[in-house]
N, C-alpha and C positions, 0 to 999 in steps of 0.2 A: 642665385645663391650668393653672387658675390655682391649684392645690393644688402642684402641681409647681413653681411659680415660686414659690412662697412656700417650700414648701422649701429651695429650690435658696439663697433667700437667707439663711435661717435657719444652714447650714451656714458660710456663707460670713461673714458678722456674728463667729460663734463658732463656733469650731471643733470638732465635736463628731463622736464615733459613730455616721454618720448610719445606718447600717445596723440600730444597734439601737434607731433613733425610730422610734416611731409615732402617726398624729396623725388624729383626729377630724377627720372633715369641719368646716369653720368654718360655726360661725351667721351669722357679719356676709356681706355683699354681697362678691365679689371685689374689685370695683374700689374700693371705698371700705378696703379691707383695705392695698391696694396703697398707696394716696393720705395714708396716717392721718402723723401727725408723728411725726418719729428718737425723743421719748422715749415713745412710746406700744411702740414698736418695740422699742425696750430693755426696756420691762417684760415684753415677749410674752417675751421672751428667757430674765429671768430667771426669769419663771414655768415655761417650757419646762427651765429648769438645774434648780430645783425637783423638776420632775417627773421628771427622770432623775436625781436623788437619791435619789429614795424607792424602798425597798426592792421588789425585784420579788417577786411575788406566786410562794407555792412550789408546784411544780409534784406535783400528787399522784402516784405514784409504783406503779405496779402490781404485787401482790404475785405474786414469781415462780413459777408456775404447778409445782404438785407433780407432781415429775418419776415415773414409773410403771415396772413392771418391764414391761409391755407394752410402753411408750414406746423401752424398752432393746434387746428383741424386735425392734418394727419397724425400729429403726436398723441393728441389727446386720444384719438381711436384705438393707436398702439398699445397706449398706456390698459384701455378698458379691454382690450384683446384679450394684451397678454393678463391681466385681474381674473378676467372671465375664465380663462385654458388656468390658470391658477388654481384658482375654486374649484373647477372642475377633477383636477387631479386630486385634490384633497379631498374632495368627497366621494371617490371613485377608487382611486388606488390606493389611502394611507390602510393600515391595518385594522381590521373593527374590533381588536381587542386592545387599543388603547383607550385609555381611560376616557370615560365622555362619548366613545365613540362604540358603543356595544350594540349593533344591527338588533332589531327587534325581530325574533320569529315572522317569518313572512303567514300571513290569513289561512292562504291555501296551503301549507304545510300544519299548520294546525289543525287546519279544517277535515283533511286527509288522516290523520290520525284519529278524529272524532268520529271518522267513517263515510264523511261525504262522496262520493263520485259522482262523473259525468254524466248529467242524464237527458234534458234536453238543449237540443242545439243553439248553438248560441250565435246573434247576428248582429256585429257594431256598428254604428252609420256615426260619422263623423260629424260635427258643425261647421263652421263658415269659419278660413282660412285654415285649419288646424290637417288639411288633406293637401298630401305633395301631388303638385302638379309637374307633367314633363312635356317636352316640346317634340314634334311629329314635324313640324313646317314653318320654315319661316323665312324671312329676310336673310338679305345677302351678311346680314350683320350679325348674323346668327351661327356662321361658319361653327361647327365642330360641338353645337352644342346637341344633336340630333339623341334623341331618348335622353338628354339629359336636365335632371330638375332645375325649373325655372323657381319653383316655389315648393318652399320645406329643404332641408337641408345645411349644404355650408354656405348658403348664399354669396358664394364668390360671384356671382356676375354681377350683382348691383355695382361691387367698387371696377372690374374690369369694365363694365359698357352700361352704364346704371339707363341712357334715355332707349338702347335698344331692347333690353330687358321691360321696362313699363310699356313701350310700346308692343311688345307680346303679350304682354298681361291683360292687355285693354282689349272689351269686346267692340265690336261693331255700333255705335250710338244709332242707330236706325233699329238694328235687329236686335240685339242682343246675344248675338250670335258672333261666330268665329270672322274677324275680318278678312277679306281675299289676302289666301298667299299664306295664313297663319293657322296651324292647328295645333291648339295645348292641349294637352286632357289630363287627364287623374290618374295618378300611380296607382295600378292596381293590385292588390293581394294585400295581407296586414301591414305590410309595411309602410304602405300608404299614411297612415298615421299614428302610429308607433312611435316615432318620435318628430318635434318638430323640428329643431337644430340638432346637430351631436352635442348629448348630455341634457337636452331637455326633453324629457320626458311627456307623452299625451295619452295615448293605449298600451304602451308596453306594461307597466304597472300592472293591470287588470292581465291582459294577455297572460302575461307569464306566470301570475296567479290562479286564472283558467287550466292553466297546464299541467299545475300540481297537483289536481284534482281529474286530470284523465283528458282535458281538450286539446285539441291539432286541428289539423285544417279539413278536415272531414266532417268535423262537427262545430265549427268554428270561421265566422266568414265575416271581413271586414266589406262594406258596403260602399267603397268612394265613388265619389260623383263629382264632377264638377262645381264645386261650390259658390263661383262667381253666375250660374246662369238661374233664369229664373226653374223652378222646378216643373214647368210642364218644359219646359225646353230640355232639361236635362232628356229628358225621355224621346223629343223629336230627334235632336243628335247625335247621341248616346245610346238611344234606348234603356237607359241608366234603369229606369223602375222596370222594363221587362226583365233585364238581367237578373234584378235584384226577389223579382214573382218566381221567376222558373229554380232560382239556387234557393228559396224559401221551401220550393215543391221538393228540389233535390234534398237536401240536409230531410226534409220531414218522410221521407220515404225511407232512406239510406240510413237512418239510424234508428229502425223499431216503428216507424211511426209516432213517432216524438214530439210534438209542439214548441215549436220556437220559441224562445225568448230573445226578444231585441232590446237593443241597450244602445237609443240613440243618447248623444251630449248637444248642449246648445241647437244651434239652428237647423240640425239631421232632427231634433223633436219636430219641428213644423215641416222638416220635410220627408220626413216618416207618417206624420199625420196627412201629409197629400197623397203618402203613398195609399195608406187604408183605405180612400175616396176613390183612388185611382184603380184598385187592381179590381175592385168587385164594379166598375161601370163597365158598361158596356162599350167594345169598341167603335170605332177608330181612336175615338178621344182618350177612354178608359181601357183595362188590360184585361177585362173578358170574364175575371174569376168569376161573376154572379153573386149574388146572395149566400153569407154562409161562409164565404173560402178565406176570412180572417176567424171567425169562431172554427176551423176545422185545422186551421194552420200555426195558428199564434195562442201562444200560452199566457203571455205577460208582456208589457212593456216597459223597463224602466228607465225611464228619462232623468238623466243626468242635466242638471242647470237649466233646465226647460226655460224658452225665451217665447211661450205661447201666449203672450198678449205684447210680445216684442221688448225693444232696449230703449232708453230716452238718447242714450249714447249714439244709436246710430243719424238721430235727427243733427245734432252736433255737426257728427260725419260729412253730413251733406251740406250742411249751413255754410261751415267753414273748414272743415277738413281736421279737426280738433277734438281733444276733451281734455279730463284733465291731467293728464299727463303733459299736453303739447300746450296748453295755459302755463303750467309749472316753469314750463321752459322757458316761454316767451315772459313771464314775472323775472326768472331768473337772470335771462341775459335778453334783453329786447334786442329784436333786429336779427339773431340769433337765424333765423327762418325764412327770416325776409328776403324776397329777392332784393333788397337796394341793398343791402349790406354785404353776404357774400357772392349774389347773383347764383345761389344755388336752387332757385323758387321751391323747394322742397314739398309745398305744403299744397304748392298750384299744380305739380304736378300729383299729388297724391289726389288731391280734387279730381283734375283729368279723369285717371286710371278709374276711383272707384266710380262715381259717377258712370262709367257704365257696365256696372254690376248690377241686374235685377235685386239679387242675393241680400244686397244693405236697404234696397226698400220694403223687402220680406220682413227685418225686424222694428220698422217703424211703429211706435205703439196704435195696438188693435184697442178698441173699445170706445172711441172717444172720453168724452167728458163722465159717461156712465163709471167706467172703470178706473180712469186717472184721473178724476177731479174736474171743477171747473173755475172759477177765478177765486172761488171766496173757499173750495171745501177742494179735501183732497182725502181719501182712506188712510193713510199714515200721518193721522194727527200727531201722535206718538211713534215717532223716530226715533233709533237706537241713540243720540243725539239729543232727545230731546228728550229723555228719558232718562240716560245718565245723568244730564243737570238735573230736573228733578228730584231726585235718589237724593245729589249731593245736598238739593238744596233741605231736602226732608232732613237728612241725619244731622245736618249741624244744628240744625232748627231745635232739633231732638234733643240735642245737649244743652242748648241753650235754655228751653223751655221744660226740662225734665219730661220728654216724650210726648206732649202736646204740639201737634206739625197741625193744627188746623189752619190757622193764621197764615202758614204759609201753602197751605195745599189753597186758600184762597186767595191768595196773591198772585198764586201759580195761575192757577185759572181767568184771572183778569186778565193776561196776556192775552196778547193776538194769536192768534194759531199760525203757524208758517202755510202757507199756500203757495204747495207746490204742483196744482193744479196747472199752474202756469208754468208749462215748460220751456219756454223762450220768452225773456221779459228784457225789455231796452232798458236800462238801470235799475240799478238797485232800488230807485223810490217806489218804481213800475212795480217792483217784484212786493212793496209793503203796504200803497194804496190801497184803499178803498175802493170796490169795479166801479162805485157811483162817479170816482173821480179820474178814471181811467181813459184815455184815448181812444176809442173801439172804433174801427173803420170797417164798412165793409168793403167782401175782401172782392166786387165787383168793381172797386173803385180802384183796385193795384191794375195799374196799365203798364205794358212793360215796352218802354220805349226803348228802342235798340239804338248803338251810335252809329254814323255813319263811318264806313270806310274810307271814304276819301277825307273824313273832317282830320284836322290837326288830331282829333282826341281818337283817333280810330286807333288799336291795339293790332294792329297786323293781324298776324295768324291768330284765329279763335285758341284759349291756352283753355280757358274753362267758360261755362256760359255765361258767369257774370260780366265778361268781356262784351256779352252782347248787347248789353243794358244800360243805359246812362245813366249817370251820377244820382242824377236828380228821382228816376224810378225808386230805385237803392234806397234812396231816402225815404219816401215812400215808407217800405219796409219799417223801419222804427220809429215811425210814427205811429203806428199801432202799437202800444205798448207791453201790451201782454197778448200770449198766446196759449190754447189750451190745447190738450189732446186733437180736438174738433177743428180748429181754426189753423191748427199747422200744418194741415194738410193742402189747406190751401196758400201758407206762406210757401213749402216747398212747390207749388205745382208752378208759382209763380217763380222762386232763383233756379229751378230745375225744371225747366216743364220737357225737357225731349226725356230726361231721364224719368220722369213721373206718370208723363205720358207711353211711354216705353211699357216702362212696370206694373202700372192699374191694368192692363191688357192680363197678366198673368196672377195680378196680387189683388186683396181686398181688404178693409180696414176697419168696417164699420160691424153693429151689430142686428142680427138676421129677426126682423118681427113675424114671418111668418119663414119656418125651414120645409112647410107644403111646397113653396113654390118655385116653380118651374125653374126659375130662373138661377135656381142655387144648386143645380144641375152644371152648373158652367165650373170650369176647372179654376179658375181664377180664384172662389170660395175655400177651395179646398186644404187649405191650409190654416186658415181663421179656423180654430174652435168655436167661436161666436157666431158664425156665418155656417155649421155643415153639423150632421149627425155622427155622432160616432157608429161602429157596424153592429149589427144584431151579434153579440158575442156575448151573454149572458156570463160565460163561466173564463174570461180573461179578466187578466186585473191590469192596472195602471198603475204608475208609482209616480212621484213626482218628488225626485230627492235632487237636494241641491243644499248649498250652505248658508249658513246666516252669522252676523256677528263682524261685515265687513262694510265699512261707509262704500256704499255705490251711490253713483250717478242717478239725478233724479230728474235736476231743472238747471237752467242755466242763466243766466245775466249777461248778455251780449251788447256792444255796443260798434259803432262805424268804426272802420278803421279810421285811421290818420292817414294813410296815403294814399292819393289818387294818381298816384302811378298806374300805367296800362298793366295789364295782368295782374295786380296782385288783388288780392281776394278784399271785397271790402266788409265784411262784418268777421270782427272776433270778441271770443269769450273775454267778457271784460273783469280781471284777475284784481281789479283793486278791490272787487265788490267781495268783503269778507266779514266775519265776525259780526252774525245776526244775531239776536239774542233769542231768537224765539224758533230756532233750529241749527242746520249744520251746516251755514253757506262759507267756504271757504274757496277763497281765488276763482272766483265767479261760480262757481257750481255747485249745487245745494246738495245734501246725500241722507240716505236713509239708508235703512236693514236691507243686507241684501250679500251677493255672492263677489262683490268688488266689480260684475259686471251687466249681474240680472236682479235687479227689485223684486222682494216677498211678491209684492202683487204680481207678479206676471209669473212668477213660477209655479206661485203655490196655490191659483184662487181658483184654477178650472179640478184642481183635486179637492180643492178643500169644500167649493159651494157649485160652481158650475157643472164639474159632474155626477157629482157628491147624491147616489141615490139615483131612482128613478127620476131623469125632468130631462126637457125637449131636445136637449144636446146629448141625451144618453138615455135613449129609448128603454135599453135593453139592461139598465140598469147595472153596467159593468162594475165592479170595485173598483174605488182609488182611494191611494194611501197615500200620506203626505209624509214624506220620511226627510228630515234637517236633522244637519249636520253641523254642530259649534261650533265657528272658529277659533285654532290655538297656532297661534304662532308659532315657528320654531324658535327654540331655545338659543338655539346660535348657529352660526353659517353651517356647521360641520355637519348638523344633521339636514342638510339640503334645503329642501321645500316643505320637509316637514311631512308626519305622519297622521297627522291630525287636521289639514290644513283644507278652508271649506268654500277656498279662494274657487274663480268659475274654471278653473282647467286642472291647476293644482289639486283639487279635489278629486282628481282620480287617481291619486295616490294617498288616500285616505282609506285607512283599515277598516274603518265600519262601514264604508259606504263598498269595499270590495268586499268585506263579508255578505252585506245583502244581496249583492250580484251572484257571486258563488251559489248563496243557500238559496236563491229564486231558481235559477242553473240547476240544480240539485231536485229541485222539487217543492219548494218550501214554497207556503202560500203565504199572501199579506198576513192574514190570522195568527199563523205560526210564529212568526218575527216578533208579533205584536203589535200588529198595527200603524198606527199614526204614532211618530215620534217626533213635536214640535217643542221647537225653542223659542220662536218669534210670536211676534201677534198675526199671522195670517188667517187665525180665525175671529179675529176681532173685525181686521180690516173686511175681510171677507160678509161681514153680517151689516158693515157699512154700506158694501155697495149693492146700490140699491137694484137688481135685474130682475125680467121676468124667467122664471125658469118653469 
């Protein structure tokens, strides 16, 4: 107290900055401090002016902390974090009665007032990635994660332990199977894929649309499996398709005797098609139904984005661990991915992990050169791309020439056709020559020289199997300059052969000249439409709905890396090859009609012509309807993904393709709907290729 008063009078004497004194406890007694005489008082003072004279003491100054490219990294993540949890709120919590943001009646509440109900059971099979998987066993690295999702979710583990997390992910490269010490499997019951992150949506959409019209889980069964194994393994370590026969028998007994409808997406289409192969063979191999027990159990099938002659994308996958999205990036900031620049090898590890996934050589394109082309001819002469020029170039022609476009529909014609037949080409010249002037090797003459361990050039630990291969093989590889449907089978068996060789044991790619024989008995078939029978089911129907109106992935321009560095991958998409004239080649990868990630031809041509009718793939003459769906963008961020939207996942939040699920659900046959509803040429493309049926 008596420090305060002596202050308080110090101020007061002379008027000073009290804020910036500061004062020693006093040595003298207070009261005698107080008591002392006015010039004693004066001197305290000016000794106090004194010392707020003298210069203040400099303050050391901390040198500013060396900013890192890492440092750059984690911000940047923060920054799109919090963006993302942003958006999210805004399209989740603002209110729908602000303007612009007025929710549209949901299907199944419409549908319910028009009088629809529940009437046959309904069974979802998931595709490839879009099912949460959860961990049962693993590595001491694994502490605390026990039933907790490794895949789908908030994927907090990548940034806590990103190489013990891939290292769980990764199957066995011998088997294909669980490696010692690790068991993941598939989140079971709908919520398996319901959603894939928090706020992105996969089956909840449809589900809770089901619901408004009378379905639960009684009559309602999501199907997950394991989507990294090949599909007869699903069933060796799973039992996956027994499970999935007996709850088929259960739902169809338990509600009336009812007939299913199943509603696989993506690559649950080919492995819902191995199931039908599978349940009516007979055991050990097959599930015993017999003859008969898919026309007494199954009402319909509609396949959402069907990938039943496979994706060009997943060849990419295996190539170089790439498309175009991961081109975009490496155009935008080179080295970005590289191991020499942040030593994050991103791209060699994602190589690693998938590599042994049966699952990505299941959608390698089926058909060869019959179905996709071969170096000079491809079915999508006329690409979404190639057709918009076109148009432009017909209408100005139009004004120019007061609606006379002949002149230029002849011009048009003189062009080269894009040949996209060639789905892996070494440059851009590769991908415009002529086959007469083309480099073709055969593919007897790829020898695959591995390096040695001990040499200076040996990569230590195997990272991915190009490590095992010398420079010079490698090279090899792009000296054959173009590759087709047919011949890339044999460029993969050569940069992947444990993984290829793995996967031909359970997968097949080619097309079936006689389906009498014996040999088409073997499970490995069973997923090729082109290679196996559909089942004597006269009175089921097939759907083949998916979206059109979005540049996919078709063909690519690949060239060697530049660095011979150990582990990193040496062939990528080569991003300068852009701006064709005679279709849609941007940043190395050519694109046509299609769902952003499935090609018209592979979704639409076993509904439109291969099963279309009585012929050898459909004995029994089942219906199939090709039902497309337009792409419309959304309007703006606020309405999400869009309502309309005919993107390959996106599209299950699309109104009309939920109303045709509902009214098939309900009882509604193809006929009723109306049939075939296309927007693309798949029945152009389809009268091009040329098959025995």
């Amino acid at each position: 107290m008596a420090s305060v008063l002596r202050f308080r009078k110090l101020c007061f004497v002379e008027p000073v900055k009290c804020s910036s004194v500061s004062f020693d406890k006093p040595k003298n007694d207070d009261k005698k401090s107080i008591l002392e005489p006015p010039q004693k008082q004066e001197s305290l003072v000016s000794v106090i002016e004194k010392v707020l004279k003298k210069p203040k003491s400099k303050k050391i100054k901390r040198q500013p902390k060396e900013w890192r490219c890492m440092d750059s990294c984690c911000w940047l993540i923060g920054y799109l974090c919090t963006t993302w949890w942003l958006l999210l709120f805004l399209c989740n919590f603002l209110p729908a009665n602000l303007p612009g943001l007025k929710v549209p009646e949901a299907p199944g509440v419409r549908l319910k007032r028009e009088g629809l109900i529940a009437l046959h059971p309904v069974v979802l099979v998931p595709g490839i990635v879009t099912g949460g998987l959860e961990l049962w066993e693993g590595r001491p690295c694994s502490e605390g994660l026990f039933r907790k999702r490794l895949w789908g979710g908030s994927f907090t583990e990548i940034f806590k332990r990103p190489l013990c997390w891939l290292e769980h992910l990764s199957l066995d490269n011998e088997t294909g199977l669980d490696p010692p010490g690790i068991r993941v499997r598939a989140v079971p019951g709908l919520v398996a894929a319901d959603y894939f992150a928090p706020g992105y949506f996969v089956w909840s959409v449809i589900i809770e649309n089901l619901a408004k019209i009378g379905y639960e889980q009684k009559n309602m069964y999501m199907a997950a499996y394991d989507w990294r194994l090949s599909f007869q393994n699903t069933e060796i370590r799973d039992q996956s398709l027994s499970r999935l026969k007996s709850k088929i028998e259960l739902m169809y007994v338990t509600n009336g005797y009812k007939k299913v409808v199943v509603v696989p997406h993506s690559m649950g289409v080919i492995y819902f098609l191995h199931f039908l192969k599978w349940v009516e063979a007979p055991p050990p191999v097959g599930g015993g139904g017999g003859p008969g027990w898919c026309a007494k159990h199954i009402k319909a099938i509609m396949n959402i984005g069907p990938a039943f002659l496979g994706v060009p994308k997943a060849v990419a996958n295996i190539l170089s661990a790439e498309g175009k999205d991961v081109a975009f990036i490496r155009a935008m900031a080179p080295g970005l991915l590289d191991s020499e620049t942040f030593g994050f090898q991103t791209l060699q590890h994602v190589m690693r992990v998938s590599r042994t996934w049966d699952s990505v050589v299941s959608l390698v394109p089926r058909g060869g050169e019959t179905i996709w082309g071969d170096l000079n001819w491809s079915p999508e002469v006329e690409n979404i791309c190639h057709k918009s020029k076109a148009r432009y170039l017909q209408s100005s022609s139009s004004k120019e020439n007061n609606g006379n476009d002949t002149d230029v529909r002849r011009s048009f014609q003189v062009k080269e056709l894009p040949k996209y037949g060639r789905i892996v080409s070494f440059g851009k010249e590769a991908l415009e020559l002529p086959s007469s002037q083309l480099s073709i090797i055969d593919s007897k003459e790829f020898v695959r020289k591995s390096t040695s361990r001990n040499s200076n050039t040996s990569c230590g630990e195997v990272l991915t199997e190009y490590d095992e291969m010398s420079r010079r093989s490698i090279k090899k590889v792009a000296e054959n300059q173009a590759y087709t449907a047919t011949t890339l089978l044999d460029l993969l068996r050569f940069v992947a052969p444990k993984m290829m060789k793995r996967a031909e044991a359970h997968l097949s790619h080619g097309i079936a000249e006689d389906l009498d024989d014996p040999k088409y008995t073997h499970h490995k078939y069973w997923s090729n439409p082109l290679e196996t029978k559909l089942p004597d089911a006269p009175d089921m129907e097939i759907y083949c709905s998916y979206g059109v109106g979005i540049p996919t992935e078709r063909s690519y321009v690949y060239k060697l890396s530049s660095s011979d560095k150990c582990k990193s991958i040496p062939l990528q998409i080569d991003s300068s090859a852009d701006h064709s004239d005679n279709g849609c080649l941007k940043g190395g990868v050519h694109f046509v009609d299609g769902d952003e990630s499935v090609p018209v031809v592979s979704a639409g041509f076993m509904c439109a012509k291969g099963w279309r009718g009585k012929t050898r793939f459909n004995p029994s003459g089942i219906s199939t309807y090709v039902r497309e769906y337009q792409h419309k963008a959304p309007a703006s961020l606020l309405e999400g993904r869009g309502t309309e939207s005919g993107a390959h996942v996106d599209i299950m939040g699309n109104v009309a393709l939920i109303e045709d699920v509902l009214r098939v659900a309900a009882g509604a046959t193809g006929a009723e709907m109306g049939g075939d509803r296309i927007y693309s040429e798949i029945m152009k493309m389809s009268e091009m290729i040329n098959i025995r049926l």
